[in-house]
C-alpha positions in Angstrom: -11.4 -18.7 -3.1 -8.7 -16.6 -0.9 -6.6 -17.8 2.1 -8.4 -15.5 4.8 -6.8 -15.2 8.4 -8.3 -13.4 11.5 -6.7 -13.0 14.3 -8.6 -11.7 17.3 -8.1 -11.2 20.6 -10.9 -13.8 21.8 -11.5 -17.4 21.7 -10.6 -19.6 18.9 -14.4 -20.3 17.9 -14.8 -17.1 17.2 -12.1 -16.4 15.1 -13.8 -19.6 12.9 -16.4 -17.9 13.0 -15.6 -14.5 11.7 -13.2 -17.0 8.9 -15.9 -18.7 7.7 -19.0 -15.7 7.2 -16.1 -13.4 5.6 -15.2 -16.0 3.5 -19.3 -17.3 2.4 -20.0 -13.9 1.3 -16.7 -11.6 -0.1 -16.9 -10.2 -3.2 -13.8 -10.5 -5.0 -13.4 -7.1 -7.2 -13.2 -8.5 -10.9 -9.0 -6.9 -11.6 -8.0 -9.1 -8.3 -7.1 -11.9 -10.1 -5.0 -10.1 -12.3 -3.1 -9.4 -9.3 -0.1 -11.6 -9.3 1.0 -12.2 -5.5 -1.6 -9.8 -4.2 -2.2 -9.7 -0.4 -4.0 -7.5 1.8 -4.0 -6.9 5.6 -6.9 -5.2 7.8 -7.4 -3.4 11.1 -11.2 -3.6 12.2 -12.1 -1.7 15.2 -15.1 -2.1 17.4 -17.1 -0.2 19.5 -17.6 -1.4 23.2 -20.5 -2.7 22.0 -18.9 -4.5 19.4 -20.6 -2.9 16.6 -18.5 -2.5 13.5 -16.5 1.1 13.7 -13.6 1.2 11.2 -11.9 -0.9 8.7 -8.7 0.1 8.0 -6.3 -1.3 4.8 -2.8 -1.6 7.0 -1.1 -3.3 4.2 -1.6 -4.3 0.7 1.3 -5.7 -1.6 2.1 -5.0 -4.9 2.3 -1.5 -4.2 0.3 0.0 -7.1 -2.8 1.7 -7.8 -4.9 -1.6 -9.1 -3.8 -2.9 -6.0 -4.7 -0.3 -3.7 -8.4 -0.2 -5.0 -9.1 -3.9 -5.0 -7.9 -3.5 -1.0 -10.1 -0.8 -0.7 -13.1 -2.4 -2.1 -12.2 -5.8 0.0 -12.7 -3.3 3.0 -16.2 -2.2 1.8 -17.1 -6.1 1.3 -15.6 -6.9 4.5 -18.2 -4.3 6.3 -20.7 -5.6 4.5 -20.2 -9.5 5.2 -19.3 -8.5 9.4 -21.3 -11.2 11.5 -23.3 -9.6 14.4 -22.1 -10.6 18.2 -18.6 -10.2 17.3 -17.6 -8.2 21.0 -13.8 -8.6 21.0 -11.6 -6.3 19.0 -9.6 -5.4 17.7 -9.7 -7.3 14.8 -6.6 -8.5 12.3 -7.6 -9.8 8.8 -5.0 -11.2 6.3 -6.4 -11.6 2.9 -3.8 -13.6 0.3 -4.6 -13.3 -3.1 -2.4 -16.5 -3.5 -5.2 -18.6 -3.1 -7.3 -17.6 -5.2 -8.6 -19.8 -7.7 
């Protein structure tokens, strides 16, 4: 389990929303809990009609390579677990490893 935060500029229900369906269905890649401390922040964008464009990895901490590809696979399972109806973007996404257990 990981401590995920979205912050969106639209109402509080849906920010639940998009909290809980991220959080039933990411796949944590296998070396994240190897990660001591490991926290990752993303940008996704929408188009106006709130399909899914781009997920961006704005931050990720420690700064290493292990690190860097268990963000960039979190993006991929991110797209892949994105509820439909979501119209409001963009979207801010704060993963923290810290939770994990």
């Amino acid at each position: 389990m990981a401590l995920i935060i979205c912050a969106v500029t639209a109402r509080a229900g849906e920010t639940s929303r998009l909290e809980r369906q991220i959080s039933k269905c990411l796949v944590l890649p296998a070396a994240t809990p190897d990660i001591p401390g490991f926290k990752a922040d993303f940008q996704v964008v929408l188009s106006n009609a709130g399909k899914l464009e781009t997920i961006t990895v704005t931050s990720y901490s420690p700064r290493s390579e292990v690190a860097k590809s268990v963000a960039d696979g979190l993006s991929l399972s991110i797209r892949k677990c994105w509820p439909p109806g979501v119209k409001n973007g963009p979207v801010n996404i704060h993963l923290d490893g810290g939770e994990w257990r």
